[in-house]
C-alpha positions as CSV (number, residue, x, y, z in Angstrom):
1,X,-96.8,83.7,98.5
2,X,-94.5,82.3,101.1
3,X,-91.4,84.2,102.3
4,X,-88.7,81.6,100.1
5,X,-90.7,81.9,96.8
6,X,-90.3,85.7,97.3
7,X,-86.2,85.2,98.3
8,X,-86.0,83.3,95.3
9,X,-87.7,86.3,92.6
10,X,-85.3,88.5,94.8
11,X,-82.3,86.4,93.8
12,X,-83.8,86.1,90.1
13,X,-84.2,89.9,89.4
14,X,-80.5,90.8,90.9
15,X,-78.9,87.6,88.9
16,X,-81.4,89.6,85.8
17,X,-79.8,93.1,86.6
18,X,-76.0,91.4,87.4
19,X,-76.3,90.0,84.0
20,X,-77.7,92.8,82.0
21,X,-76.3,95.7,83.7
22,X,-72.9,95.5,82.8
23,X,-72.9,95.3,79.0
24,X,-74.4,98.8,79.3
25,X,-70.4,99.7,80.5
26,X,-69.1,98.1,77.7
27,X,-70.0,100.7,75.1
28,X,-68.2,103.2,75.9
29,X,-65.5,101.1,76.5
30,X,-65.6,99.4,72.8
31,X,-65.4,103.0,71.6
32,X,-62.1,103.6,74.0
33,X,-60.3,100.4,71.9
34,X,-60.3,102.3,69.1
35,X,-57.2,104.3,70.3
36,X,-56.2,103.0,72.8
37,X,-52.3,101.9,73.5
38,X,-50.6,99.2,74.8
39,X,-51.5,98.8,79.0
40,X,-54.6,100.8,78.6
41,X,-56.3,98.2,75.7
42,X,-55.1,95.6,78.1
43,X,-57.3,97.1,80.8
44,X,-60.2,97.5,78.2
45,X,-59.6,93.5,77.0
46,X,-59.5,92.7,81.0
47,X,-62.8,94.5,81.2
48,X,-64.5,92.3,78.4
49,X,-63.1,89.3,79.7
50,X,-64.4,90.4,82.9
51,X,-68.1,91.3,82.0
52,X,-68.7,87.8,80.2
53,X,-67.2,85.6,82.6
54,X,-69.5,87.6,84.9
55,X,-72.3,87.2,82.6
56,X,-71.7,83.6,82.5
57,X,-71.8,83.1,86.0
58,X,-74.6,85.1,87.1
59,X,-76.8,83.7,83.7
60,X,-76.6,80.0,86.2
61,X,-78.1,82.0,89.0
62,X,-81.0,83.4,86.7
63,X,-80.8,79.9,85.0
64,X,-81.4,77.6,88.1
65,X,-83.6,80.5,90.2
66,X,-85.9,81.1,87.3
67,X,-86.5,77.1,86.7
68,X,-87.0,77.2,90.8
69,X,-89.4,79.7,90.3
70,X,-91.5,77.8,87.8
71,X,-91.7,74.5,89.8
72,X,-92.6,76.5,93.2
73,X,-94.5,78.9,91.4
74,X,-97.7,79.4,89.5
75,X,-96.2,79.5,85.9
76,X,-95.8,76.1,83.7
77,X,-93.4,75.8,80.8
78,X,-96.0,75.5,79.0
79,X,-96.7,79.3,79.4
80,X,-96.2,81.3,76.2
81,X,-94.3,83.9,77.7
82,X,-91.7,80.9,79.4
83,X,-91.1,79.2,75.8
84,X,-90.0,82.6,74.0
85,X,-87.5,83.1,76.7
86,X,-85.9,79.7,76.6
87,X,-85.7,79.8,73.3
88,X,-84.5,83.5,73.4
89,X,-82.0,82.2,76.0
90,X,-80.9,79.1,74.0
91,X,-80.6,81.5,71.5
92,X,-78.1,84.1,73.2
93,X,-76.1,80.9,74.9
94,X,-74.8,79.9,71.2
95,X,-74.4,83.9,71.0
96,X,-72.2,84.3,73.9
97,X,-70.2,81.3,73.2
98,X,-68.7,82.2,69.7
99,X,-69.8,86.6,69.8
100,X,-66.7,88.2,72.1
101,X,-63.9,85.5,72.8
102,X,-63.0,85.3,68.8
103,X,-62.9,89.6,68.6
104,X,-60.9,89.9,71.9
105,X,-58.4,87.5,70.6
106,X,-57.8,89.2,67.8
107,X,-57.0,92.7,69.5
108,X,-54.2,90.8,70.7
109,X,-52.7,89.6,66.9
110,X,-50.3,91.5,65.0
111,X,-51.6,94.1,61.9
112,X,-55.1,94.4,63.4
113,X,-57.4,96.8,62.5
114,X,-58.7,98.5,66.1
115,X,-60.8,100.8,64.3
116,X,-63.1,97.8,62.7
117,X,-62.9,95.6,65.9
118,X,-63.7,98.0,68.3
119,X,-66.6,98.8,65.7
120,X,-67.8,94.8,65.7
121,X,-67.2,94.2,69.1
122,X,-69.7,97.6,69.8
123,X,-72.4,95.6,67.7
124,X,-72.0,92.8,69.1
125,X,-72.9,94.4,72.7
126,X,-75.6,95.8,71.5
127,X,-76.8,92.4,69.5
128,X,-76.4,90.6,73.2
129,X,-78.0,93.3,74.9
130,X,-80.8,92.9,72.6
131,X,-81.1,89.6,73.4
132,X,-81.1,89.8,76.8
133,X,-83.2,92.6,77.2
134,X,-86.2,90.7,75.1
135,X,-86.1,88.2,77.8
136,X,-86.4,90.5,80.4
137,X,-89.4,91.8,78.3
138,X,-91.1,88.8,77.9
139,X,-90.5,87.9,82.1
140,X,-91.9,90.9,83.2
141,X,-94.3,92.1,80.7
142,X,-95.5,88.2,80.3
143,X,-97.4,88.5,77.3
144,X,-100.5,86.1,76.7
145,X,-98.7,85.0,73.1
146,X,-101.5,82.5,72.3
């Protein structure tokens, strides 16, 4: 294995643990919005904002150094383990795009109920974290599916 291939699984594992790690902070935090007040739920609501953008941007880094890895390395996409993370991936892209924008907003309207928010935005960390913990599954356990 040549010294770039292993740069690039270097680059893929921290873009993995940069995009995963995170959400794990998030939790607590969703339980903090139940009560918080005025500058410190803007803080919490920065934080979010924060963690998906950086999600986002570190999920193109994973993105482009895992298809990298596939064309340099041994794997094909026709590998079992490769297909249920796409469409694992594909799956948590439409997840990300309409799961915490809609909820944050809404923290920001008049009459909301924090309680209940706080509550759905908590399962939805936990539904993304699901998500993107199966792919990490499937890329390091690399299952022979069929």
């Amino acid at each position: 294995m040549d010294i770039t291939y292993r740069i690039i699984i270097y680059i893929h594992v921290l873009s993995a643990i940069a995009s995963i790690g995170p959400f794990f902070v998030l939790l607590p935090i969703a339980n903090k919005l139940r009560v918080a007040k005025d500058q410190a739920m803007i803080g919490y609501l920065e934080t979010f904002r924060f963690v998906v953008r950086l999600s986002k941007h570190t999920g193109h880094v994973l993105v482009g150094s895992g298809i990298l890895l596939v064309v340099l390395g041994p794997w094909t996409w026709s590998t079992p383990w490769i297909i249920m993370t796409l469409i694992i991936m594909f799956c948590s892209l439409f997840f990300l795009a309409r799961a915490f924008s809609p909820k944050l907003r809404k923290f920001e309207e008049e009459g909301h109920n924090k309680t209940e928010l706080a509550a759905k935005l908590k399962r939805t960390v936990w539904i993304y974290l699901t998500l993107l913990l199966a792919m990490l599954w499937f890329m390091v356990v690399k299952p022979p599916l069929w």
